[in-house]
C-alpha positions as CSV (number, residue, x, y, z in Angstrom):
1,X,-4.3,-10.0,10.5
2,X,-5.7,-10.2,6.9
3,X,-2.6,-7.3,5.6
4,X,-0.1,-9.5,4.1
5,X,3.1,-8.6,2.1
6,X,0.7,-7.8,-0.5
7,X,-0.4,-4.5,1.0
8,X,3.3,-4.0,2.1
9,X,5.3,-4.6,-0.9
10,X,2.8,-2.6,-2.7
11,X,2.8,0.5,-0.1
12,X,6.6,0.1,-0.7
13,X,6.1,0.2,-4.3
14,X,4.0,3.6,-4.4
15,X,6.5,5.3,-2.2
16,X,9.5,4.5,-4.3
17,X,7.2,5.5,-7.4
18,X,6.6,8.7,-5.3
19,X,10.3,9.2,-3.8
20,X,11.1,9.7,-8.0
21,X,12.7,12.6,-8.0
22,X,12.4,13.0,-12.0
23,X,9.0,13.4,-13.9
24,X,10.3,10.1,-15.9
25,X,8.6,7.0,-15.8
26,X,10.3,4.3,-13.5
27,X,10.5,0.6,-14.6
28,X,9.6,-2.2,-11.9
29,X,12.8,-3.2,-12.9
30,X,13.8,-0.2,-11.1
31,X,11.8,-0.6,-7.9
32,X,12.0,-4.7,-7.4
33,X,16.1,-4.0,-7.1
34,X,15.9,-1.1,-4.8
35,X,13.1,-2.4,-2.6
36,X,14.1,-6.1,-3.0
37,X,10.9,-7.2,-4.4
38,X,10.3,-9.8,-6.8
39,X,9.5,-7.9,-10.7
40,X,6.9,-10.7,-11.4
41,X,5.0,-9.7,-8.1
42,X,5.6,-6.1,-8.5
43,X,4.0,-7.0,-12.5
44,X,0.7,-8.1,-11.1
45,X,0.4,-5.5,-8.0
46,X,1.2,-2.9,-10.6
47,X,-1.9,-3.8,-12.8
48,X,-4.3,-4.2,-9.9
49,X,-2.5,-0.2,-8.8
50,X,-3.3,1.0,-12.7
51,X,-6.9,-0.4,-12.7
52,X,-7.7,1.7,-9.3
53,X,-6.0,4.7,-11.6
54,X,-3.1,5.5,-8.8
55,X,-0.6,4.5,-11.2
56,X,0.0,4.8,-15.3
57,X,1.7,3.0,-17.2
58,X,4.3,4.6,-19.7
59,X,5.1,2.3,-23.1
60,X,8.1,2.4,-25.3
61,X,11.8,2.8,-24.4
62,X,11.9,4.8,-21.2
63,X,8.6,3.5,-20.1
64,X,7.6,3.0,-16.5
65,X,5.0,3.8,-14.4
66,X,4.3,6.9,-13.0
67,X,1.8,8.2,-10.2
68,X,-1.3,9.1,-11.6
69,X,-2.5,11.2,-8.6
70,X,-0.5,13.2,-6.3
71,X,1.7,11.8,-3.8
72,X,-0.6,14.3,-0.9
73,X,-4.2,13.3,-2.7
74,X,-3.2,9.1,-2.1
75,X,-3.8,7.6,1.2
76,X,-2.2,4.1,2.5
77,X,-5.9,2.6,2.8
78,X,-6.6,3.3,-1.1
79,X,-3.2,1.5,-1.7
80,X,-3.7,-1.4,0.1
81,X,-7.6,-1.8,-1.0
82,X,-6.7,-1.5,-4.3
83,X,-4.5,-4.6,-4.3
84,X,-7.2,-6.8,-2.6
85,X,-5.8,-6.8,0.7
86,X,-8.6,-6.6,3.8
87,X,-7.5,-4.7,7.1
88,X,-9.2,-6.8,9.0
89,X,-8.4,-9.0,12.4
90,X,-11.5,-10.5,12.5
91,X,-11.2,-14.3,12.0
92,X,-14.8,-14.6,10.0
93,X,-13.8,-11.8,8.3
94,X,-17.3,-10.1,9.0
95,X,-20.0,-13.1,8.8
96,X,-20.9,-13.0,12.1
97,X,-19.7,-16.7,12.4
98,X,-17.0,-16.7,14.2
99,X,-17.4,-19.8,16.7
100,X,-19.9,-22.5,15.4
101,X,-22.6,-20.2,14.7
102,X,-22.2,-17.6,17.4
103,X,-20.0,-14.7,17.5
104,X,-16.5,-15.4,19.3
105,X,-15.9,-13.7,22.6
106,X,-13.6,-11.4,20.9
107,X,-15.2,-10.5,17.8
108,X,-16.4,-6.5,18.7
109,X,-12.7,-6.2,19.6
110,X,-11.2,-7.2,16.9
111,X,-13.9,-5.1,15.2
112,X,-12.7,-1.8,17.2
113,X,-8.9,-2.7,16.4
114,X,-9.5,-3.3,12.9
115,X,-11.6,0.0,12.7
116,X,-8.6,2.0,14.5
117,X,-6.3,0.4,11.8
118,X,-8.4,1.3,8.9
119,X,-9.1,4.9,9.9
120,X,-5.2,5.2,10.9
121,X,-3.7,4.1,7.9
122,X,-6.8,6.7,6.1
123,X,-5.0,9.7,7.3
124,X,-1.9,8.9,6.1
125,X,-1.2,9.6,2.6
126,X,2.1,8.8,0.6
127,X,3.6,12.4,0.9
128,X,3.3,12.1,4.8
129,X,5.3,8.5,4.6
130,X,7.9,10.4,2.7
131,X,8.5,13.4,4.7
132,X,7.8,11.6,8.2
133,X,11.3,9.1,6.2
134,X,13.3,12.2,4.7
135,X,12.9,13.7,8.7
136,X,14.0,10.5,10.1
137,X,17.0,10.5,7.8
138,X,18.1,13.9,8.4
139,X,18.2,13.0,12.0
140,X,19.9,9.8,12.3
141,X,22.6,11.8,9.8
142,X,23.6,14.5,12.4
């Protein structure tokens, strides 16, 4: 499957950038030691994040990086396109040329599956993740 770390660490990311409980800025700094991601990694998903305009960046002391659109109005597939990442399973990626030429015996599967990812992952937005993980909490407390 073509979703690495990259779309991982990054959905990761945007939900600890959403979980901020202040309206203050929060440094990568912040989120690479809570989430156990490496800062330099976190730099360069952050500016690919801030060119797709779900994230601004904050300068000066007490800069950060903020959500630039609501937690409820960003879904996981805009997050993980906007870092490059390709949900797909599809092992020529869409040319057609999957076995010498031909299309592999598998291809219009992989196709489906890829498809039911994509349109999964669409209806989820960052707010969803969030509740669906404060709910989960709550029970495993009691």
């Amino acid at each position: 499957m073509q979703l690495t770390t990259k779309g991982r660490y990054a959905v990761t990311a945007m939900l600890d950038l959403a979980s901020n409980e202040s309206s203050r800025p929060v440094t990568l700094d912040m989120i690479s030691q809570r989430q156990n991601i490496s800062l330099s990694y976190l730099e360069q998903l952050f500016a690919k994040l801030r060119k797709a305009s779900l994230v601004k960046s904050v300068r000066g002391p007490g800069g950060g990086y903020l959500l630039n659109v609501n937690a409820e109005e960003v879904t996981l597939t805009q997050i993980i396109e906007a870092v490059d990442e390709n949900i797909d399973l599809r092992r020529c990626h869409g040319s057609k040329d999957c076995n010498r030429g031909k299309q592999c015996l598998s291809h219009h599967l992989w196709c489906e599956v890829s498809d039911q990812i994509r349109g999964f992952l669409s209806t989820r937005n960052l707010q969803q993740v969030m509740d669906d993980y404060q709910l989960t909490q709550s029970l495993n407390v009691n």
